[in-house]
N, C-alpha and C positions, 0 to 999 in steps of 0.2 A: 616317540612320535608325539607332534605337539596338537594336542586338542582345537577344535572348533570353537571359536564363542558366539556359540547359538544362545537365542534367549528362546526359553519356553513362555509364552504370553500367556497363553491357556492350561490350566490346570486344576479344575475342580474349581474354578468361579470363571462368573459371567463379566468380573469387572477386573481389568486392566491396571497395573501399579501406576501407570499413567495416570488413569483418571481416578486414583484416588489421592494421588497429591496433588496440592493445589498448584497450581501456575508460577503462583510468585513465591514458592518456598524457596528458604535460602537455601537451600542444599542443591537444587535445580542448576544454577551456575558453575556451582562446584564439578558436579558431575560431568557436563559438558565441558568441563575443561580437564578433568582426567581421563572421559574419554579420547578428544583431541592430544592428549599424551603419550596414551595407551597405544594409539593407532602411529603416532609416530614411531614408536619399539618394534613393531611391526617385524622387521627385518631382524633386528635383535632378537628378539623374541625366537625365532625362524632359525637362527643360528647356534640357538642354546639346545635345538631338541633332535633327535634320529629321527630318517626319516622310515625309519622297521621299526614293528611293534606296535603295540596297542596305545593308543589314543590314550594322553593324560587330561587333566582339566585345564583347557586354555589357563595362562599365566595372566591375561587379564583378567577373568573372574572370579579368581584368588587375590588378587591385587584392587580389587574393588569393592571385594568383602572383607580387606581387611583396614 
């Protein structure tokens, strides 16, 4: 079964990954465009996992930390 990609925002701080990078880092682009990727796989994604069973870790948030 294929996992959720929830993001946990809150976790033992008051501040946000958000607001602690800056706006115009380069990496900002980047991201939004492997997200925009990621979300296209979508279906793929959907096709590669059972739907019995316990919940694995979404295949994008493996693919985005790597």
């Amino acid at each position: 079964m294929r996992g959720l990609d929830l993001k946990q925002d809150e976790l033992f701080s008051y501040t946000t990954l958000e607001q602690r990078i800056p706006n115009d880092h380069p990496l900002r682009p980047l991201r939004r465009l492997v997200d925009t990727v990621l979300a296209s796989m979508d279906r793929d994604f959907d096709g590669l996992y059972s739907r019995r069973g316990r919940a694995s870790i979404a295949p994008e948030r493996l693919l985005r930390a790597s």
